[in-house]
N, C-alpha and C positions, 0 to 999 in steps of 0.2 A: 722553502719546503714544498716538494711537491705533493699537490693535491690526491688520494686514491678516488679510483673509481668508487660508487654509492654501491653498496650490496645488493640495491632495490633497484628497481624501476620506480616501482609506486609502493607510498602507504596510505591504507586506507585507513580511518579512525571511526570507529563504531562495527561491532559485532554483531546486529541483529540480522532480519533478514536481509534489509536493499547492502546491506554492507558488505553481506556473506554472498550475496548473488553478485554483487558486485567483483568478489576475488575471486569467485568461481568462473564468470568470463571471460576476464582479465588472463585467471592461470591458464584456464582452457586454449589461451591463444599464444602462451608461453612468456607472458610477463613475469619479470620476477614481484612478488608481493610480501610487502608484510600490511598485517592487520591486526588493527592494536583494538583489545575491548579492556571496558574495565571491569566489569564484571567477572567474576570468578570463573573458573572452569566449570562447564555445566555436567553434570551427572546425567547419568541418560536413565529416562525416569517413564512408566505409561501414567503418571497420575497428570491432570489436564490442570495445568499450573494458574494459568489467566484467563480460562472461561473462550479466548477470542477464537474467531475463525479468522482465514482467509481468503477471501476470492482472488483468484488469479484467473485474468482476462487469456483471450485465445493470444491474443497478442505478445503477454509474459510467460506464456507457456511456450511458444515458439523462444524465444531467448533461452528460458531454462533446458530448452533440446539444444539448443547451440553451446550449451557450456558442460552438455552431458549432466545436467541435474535430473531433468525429467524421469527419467528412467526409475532414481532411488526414490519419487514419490507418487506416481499414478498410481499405483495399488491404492493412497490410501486416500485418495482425492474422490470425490463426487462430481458428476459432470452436473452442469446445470443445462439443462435443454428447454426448458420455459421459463417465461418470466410472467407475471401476473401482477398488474397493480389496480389498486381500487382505492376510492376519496371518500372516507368519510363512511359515512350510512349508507351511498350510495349501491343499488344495484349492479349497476355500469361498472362493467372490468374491461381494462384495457389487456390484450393478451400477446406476448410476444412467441415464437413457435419460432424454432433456432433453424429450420428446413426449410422457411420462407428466405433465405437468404445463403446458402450451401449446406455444407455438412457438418462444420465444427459445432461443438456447442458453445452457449456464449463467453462459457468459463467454466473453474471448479474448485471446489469448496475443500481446503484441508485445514485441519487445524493446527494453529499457530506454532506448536513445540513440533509437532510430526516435520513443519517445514523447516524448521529451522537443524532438527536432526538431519535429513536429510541431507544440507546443505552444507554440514561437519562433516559427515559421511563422504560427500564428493571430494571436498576440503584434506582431507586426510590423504587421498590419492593423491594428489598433486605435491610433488617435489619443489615445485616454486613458488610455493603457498605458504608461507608460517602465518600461525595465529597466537600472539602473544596476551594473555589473560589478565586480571587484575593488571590492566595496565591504564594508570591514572593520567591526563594530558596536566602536565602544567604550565608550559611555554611554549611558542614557537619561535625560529627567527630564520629569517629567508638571506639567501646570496645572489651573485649571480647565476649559479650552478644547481643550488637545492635549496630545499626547504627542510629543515631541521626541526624536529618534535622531542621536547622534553619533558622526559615523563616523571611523578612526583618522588619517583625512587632514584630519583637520578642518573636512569638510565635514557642512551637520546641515541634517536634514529633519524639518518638522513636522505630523502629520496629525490629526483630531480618535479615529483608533482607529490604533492596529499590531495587526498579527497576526502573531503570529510562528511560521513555518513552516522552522526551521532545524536541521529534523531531532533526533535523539537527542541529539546533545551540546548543546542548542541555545544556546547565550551570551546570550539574550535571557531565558531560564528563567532563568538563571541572574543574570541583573542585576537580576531581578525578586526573586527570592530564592525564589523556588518551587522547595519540595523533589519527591523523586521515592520512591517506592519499587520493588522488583524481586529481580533473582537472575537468577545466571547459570545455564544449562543444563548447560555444560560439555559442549554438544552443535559440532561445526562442519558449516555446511555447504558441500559439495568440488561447485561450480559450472563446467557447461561444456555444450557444445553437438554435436550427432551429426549422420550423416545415415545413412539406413538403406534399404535396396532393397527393404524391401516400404512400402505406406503402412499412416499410423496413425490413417485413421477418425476424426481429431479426435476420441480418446478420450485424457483423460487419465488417469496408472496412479498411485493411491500404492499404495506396498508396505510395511507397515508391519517393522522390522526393530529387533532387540534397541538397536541403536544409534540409530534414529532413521527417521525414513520417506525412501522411495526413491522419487523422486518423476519420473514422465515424462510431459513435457507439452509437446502436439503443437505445431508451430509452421509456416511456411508453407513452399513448396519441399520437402516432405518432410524436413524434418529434424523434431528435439526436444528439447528442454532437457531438463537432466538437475540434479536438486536431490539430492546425496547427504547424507543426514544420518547422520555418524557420532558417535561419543565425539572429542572433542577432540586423544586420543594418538592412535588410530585416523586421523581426518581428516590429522593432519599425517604420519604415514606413507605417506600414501596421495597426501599432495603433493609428498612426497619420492623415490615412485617413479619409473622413469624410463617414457618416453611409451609406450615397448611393453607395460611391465608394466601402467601403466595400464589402457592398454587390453583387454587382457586379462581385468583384473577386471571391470571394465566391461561387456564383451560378455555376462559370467555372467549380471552382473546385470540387462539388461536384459534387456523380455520376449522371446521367442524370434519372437511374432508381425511384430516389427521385421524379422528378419534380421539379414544384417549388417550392423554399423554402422562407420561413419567419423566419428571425431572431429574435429573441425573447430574449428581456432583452440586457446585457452588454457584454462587450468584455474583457477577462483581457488575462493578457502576466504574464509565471512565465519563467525566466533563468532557466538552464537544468545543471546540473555539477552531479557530481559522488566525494560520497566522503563515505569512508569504516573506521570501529575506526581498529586499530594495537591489540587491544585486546575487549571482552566484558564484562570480568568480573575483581572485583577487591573484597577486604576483604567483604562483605557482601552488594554486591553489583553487577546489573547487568544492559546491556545494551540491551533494547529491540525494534525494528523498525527504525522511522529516524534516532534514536539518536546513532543506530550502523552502517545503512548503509542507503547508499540514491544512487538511480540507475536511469540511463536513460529511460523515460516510452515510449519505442518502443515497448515493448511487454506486456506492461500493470501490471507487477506486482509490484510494491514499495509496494501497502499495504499488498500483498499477501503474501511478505517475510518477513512483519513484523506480520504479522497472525499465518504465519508458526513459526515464535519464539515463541508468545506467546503459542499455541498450544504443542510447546515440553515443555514450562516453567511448564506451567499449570500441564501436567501429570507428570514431575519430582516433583514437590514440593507436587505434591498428593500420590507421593511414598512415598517420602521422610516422610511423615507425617502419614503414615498408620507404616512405619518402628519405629516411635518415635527418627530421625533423628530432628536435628537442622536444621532450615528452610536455614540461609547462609552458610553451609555447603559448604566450596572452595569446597569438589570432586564434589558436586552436580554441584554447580554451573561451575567449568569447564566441566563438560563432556555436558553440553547445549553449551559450547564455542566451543569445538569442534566440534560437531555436526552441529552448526547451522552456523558456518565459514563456512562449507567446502560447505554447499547449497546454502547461501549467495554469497561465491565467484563463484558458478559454475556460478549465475544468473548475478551476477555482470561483471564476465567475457562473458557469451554470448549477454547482451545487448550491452556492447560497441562495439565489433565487428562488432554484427549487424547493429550500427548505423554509422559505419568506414566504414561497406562494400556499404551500400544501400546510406549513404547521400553524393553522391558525382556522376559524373559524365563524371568518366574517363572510357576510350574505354575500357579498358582490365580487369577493374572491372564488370563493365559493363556487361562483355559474361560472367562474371563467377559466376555473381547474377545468370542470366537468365539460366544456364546449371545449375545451385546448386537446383532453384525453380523447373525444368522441373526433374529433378533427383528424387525430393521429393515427385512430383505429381504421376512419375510413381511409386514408391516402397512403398509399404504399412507399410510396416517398419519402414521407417524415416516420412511417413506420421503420423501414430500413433504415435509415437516417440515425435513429435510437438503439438500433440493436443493434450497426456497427460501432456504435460509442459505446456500448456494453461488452463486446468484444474489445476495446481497445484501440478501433480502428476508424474513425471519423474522419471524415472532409474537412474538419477544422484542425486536424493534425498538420501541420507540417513537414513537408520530405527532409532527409537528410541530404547536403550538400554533397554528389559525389565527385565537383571539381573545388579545385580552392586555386 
C-alpha cells in the first residue's frame, strides 16, 4: 500500500502563547501547520482573566514583526524605557535609561489575554494554519517518515516533525520519556493590577526584598502590574487578607512617585520553581518554551527564552526546507538543542543566583549586592552588558549556524 503524503509539515501541541507564535512564524513563511490545544475554544472576552502581564524583549518583538503579529498588538503594549532597581532599605538606585545604548526601548508590557488575542487574530488569516481545540494528546508513535499524535477522541494527526509547546507539565515530554530536573523556590508570586494619579514614565521598578523582588511595571492607561514576590507562608497570607487590608499593604509598597493607587480587578498567587528537561529533542520531535524550561521571573524573561527558541526553530526549518532537507532531520533538530541549551542555561543560571543573592537578608550578602549594583552603575560596560540582556540580546547568547 502506498504511503499518502502528511497534510502537515508540522504539528505543533500546546495553544498558548510561545505555541501560537510559534504557528504564526512558521505560517508566516508558508508551512503548512496544525496546532492542537486542549483547551476549549476561547471566547473573546475584555474581562482580565489571570491577573498576568507580559514583557516581550526588543528581541521578541523583532520575531513577532517578522510573522506580521506586531502590527495587531502595539496599540495595546507599553514600552518600557527605564529600568530602576533598589536592595532593600537601601537609598542606592541602580538606573537603566534605554538611550544609553540606541533607540529601542528595552521591551513592552501587554497583558497576557490581549496577546494571546492578538495571536488568534493573525492565526485566522493564514490558510495554512488550522487550530484544532479541546484536543486532548493521548499517544504518540513515530516511523520513519512522521510522527503520529493520537488524541483521546480518537482522532490522530500525522506530520514529518512535532513540536511540543504544552507548557511546564507538558504530556508530550512526558510520553517521550524526557526527564526534567529543577527545585522549588518556595517563593509565590501575589499578581494584580493598579491604577495610580500620577504617571509612570514607562519605568519599570524591581525592589529587591528579603522575600523576593517587588516588581512594578508600567502598563497602558496609567495603570501597573504589580509582581509581589514573597515566601510562600507570607504570599498566602497575603491572599487571605481582605481587599482593604490588602490594599493597604500595597500602597506601602509601591513607590510613592505612583501616588495613589487603585487596585483594579482580582489578586491571583502562582508558586515560582525552576524546572529545565535533560534533553530537547527526540526522533522527530522537539521541545520548545515551558515545556523545555521554566525559570524564576526576576528578571522577566520565561516568555523571552521561549521566543528565542522558536525564533532559532523557525530559521532552521526555513533552511532546512529551501535545502530539500527532511523537516525532523535529528542534525537539524540537534544543533537547535545545542544552541538553545547553552542560552537557556546561561538565563536559567543567572536568574537563580539572582534570586539566592537578592531574596534574603543576610549582612554579608547584603554589602555585596550593594558594592556588585554600585560597581555596575559606575562601569558602562557591565551597565550595557544588563540592558542588552534585558532587551534579549547579550554576549552570552549564541549565533545561529548559517552554514551546516
Amino acid at each position: 500500500m502506498r504511503r499518502t503524503s502528511p497534510k502537515f509539515d508540522i504539528i505543533i501541541v500546546g495553544g498558548s502563547h510561545t505555541g501560537l507564535s510559534l504557528a504564526a512564524g512558521l505560517g508566516a513563511v508558508g508551512f503548512r501547520v496544525l496546532c492542537l490545544e486542549r483547551s476549549p475554544r476561547p471566547k473573546v472576552s475584555k474581562v482580565l482573566r489571570d491577573g498576568r502581564t507580559l514583557a516581550l524583549s526588543h528581541r521578541s518583538v523583532e520575531f513577532l514583526k517578522s510573522a506580521d503579529v506586531w502590527s495587531l498588538l502595539q496599540s495595546q503594549t507599553c514600552p518600557i524605557l527605564d529600568i530602576r532597581v533598589a536592595d532593600q532599605d537601601s537609598s542606592f538606585t541602580l538606573d537603566f535609561d534605554h538611550t544609553e545604548i540606541g533607540t529601542h526601548p528595552f521591551g513592552y508590557i501587554i497583558e497576557n489575554d490581549l496577546f494571546k488575542q492578538g495571536l488568534e487574530k493573525r492565526l485566522r488569516r493564514l490558510s495554512n494554519v488550522s487550530i484544532i481545540y479541546d484536543a486532548t494528546v493521548e499517544d504518540m508513535a513515530v516511523d520513519s517518515v512522521q510522527r503520529t499524535i493520537f488524541l483521546k477522541d480518537g482522532r490522530r494527526f500525522s506530520a514529518p516533525l512535532v513540536i511540543a509547546a504544552d507548557g511546564r507539565l507538558s504530556k508530550c515530554r512526558s510520553l517521550i520519556g524526557i526527564e526534567t530536573y529543577g527545585w522549588n523556590y518556595h517563593q509565590t508570586a501575589v499578581v494584580c493590577t493598579i491604577a495610580h494619579d500620577r504617571p509612570h514614565h514607562n519605568v519599570a521598578v524591581e525592589h529587591f526584598l528579603p522575600g523576593g523582588p517587588f516588581a512594578t511595571l508600567p502598563m497602558t492607561h496609567q495603570r501597573s502590574s504589580i509582581v509581589w514576590t514573597e515566601t510562600t507562608k507570607s504570599a498566602t497570607a497575603l491572599m487571605a487578607l481582605s481587599d482593604k487590608e490588602f490594599m493597604g499593604f500595597l500602597q506601602e509598597k509601591v513607590e510613592p512617585y505612583l501616588g495613589n493607587i487603585k487596585w483594579l480587578g482580582a489578586r491571583f498567587s502562582y508558586p515560582l520553581t525552576l524546572q529545565h528537561a535533560k534533553q530537547y529533542t527526540a526522533e522527530r520531535f522537539v521541545l520548545v518554551g515551558d515545556a523545555a524550561h521554566g525559570i524564576h521571573p526576576i528578571a522577566g524573561q520565561g516568555l523571552n527564552l521561549g521566543m528565542g527558541d522558536i525564533d532559532y526553530l523557525v530559521k532552521e526549518l526555513l533552511s532546512a526546507r529551501r535545502l530539500g532537507l527532511d523537516l525532523g532531520d535529528i542534525s537539524i533538530l540537534r544543533r537547535y538543542e545545542k544552541t538553545r541549551k547553552i542560552d537557556n542555561g546561561n538565563m536559567v543560571l543567572m536568574t537563580d543566583l539572582l534570586d539566592r543573592l537578592f531574596s534574603n537578608a543576610h549582612p554579608t550578602l547584603q554589602a555585596l549586592r550593594r558594592f556588585g549594583l554600585g560597581t555596575v552603575q559606575r562601569w558602562p560596560g557591565l551597565r550595557h552588558f544588563f540592558m542588552r540582556t534585558a532587551m534579549g540580546d547579550t554576549p552570552m547568547k549564541t549565533k545561529r549556524s548559517t552554514t551546516h
